[in-house]
Structures are given as structure tokens and as C-alpha cells.
KEKE-434909 format. One record per residue (C-alpha): y, z, x; residue number from 1; residue in one letter. Coordinates in Angstrom, 3 decimals, padded with zeros to 6 digits, m for minus. Each point is the difference from the previous one (the first is absolute). Layout:
% KEKE-434909
<pt <Y,Z,X>,NUM,"a">
...
END
This chain:
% KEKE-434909
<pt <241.560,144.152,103.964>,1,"x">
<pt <002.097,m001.881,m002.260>,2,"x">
<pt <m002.116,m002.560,m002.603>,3,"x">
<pt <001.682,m002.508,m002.188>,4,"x">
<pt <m001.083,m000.990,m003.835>,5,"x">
<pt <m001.014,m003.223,m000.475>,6,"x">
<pt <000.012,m001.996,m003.344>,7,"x">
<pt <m002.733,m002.343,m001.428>,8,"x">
<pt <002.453,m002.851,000.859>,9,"x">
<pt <m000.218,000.673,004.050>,10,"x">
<pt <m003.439,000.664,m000.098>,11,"x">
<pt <m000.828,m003.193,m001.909>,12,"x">
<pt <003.084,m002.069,003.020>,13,"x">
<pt <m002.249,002.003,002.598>,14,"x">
<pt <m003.032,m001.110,m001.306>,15,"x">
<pt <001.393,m003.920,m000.705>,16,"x">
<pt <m000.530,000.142,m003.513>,17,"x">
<pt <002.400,m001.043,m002.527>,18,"x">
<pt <002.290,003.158,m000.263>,19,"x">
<pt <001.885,m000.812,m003.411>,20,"x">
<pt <m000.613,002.707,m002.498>,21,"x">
<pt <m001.280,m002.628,m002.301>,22,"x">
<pt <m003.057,m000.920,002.837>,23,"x">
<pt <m000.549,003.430,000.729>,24,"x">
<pt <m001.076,001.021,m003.849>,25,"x">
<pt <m001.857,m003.304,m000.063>,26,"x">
<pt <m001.832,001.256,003.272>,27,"x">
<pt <m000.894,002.961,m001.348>,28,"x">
<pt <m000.914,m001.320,m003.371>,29,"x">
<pt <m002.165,m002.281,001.480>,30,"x">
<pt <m002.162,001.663,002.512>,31,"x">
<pt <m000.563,003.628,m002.103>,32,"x">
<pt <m001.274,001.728,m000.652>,33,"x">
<pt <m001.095,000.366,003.620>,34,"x">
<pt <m003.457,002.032,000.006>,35,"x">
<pt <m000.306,003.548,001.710>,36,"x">
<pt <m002.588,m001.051,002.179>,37,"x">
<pt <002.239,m002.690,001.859>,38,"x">
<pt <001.808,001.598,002.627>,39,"x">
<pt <004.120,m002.199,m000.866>,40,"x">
<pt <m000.412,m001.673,003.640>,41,"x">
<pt <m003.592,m001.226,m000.739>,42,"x">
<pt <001.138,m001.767,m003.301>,43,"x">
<pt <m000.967,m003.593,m000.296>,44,"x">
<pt <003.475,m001.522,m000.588>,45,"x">
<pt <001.560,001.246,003.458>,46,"x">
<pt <m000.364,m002.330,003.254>,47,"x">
<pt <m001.210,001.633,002.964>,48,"x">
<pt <003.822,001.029,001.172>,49,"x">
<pt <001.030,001.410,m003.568>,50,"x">
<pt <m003.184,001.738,000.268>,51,"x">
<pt <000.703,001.254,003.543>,52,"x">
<pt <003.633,001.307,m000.729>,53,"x">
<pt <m001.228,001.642,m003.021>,54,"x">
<pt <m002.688,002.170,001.809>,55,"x">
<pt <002.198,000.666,003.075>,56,"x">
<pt <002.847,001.372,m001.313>,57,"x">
<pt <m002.316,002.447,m002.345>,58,"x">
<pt <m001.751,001.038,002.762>,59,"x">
<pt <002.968,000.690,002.183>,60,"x">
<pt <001.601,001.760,m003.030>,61,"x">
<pt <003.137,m002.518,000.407>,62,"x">
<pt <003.181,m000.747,m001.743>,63,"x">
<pt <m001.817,m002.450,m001.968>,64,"x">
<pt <m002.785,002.029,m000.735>,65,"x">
<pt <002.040,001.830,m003.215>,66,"x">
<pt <000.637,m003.334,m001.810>,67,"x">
<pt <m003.482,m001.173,000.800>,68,"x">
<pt <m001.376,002.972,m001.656>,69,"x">
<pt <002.485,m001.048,m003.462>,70,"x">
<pt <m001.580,m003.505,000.207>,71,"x">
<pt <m003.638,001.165,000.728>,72,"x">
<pt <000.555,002.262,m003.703>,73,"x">
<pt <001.686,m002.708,m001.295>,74,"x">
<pt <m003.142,m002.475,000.453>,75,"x">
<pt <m002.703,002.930,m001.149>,76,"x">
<pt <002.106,000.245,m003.451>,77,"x">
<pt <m001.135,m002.168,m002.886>,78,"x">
<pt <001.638,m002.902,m001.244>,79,"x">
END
């Protein structure tokens, strides 16, 4: 089975979030750090289909599922 990589940039287009590189470190600035006992996909600043997508593709182990790991650390580091 071939899997592709996908950056933070597609993940944020995916997810219709701004996907500039500038947005994406103001993103994760503002919403970490994320605490361990949220699961990423329950997080209060998704809507329901961000959240959806987000637990999908983990639990199907998908292509996205890599890069949503990066940005699920990513949120759990401190400012």
C-alpha cells in the first residue's frame, strides 16, 4: 500500500483553515498548549466536520493521519 506525506499546509486547505505558514504558527500559538486529556478531534476550536475528519482519518490510520499526528504534538508543546 502506497501512503503519501502530507504537509501542515494541506492539512490546514483540507481542513478550510487559512493554510499560509504565517496562520498556521498563529493557529498553533493560539490554541496550545492543547491539554493531554483532550483527545485533538474533541478540541473546542474545531466545527463538527474538522472534528470529524480529524478522528476518521486517525482511526482509519490514513494518509492524513501522519501530519495530524505533527499538528496534534505541535498543539501539546508550550508556547
Amino acid at each position: 500500500m502506497e501512503t503519501s506525506f502530507h504537509p501542515l499546509k494541506d492539512l490546514f486547505e483540507q481542513m478550510g483553515l487559512n493554510s499560509s505558514p504565517e496562520a498556521i504558527k498563529e493557529f498553533i500559538f493560539l490554541h496550545s498548549p492543547l491539554e493531554a486529556s483532550i483527545a485533538l478531534h474533541d478540541a473546542p476550536f474545531w466545527n463538527t466536520h474538522q472534528q470529524e475528519f480529524l478522528k476518521v482519518e486517525l482511526l482509519n490510520d490514513a494518509d492524513w493521519a501522519e501530519v495530524i499526528d505533527l499538528l496534534d504534538s505541535q498543539l501539546r508543546a508550550a508556547n
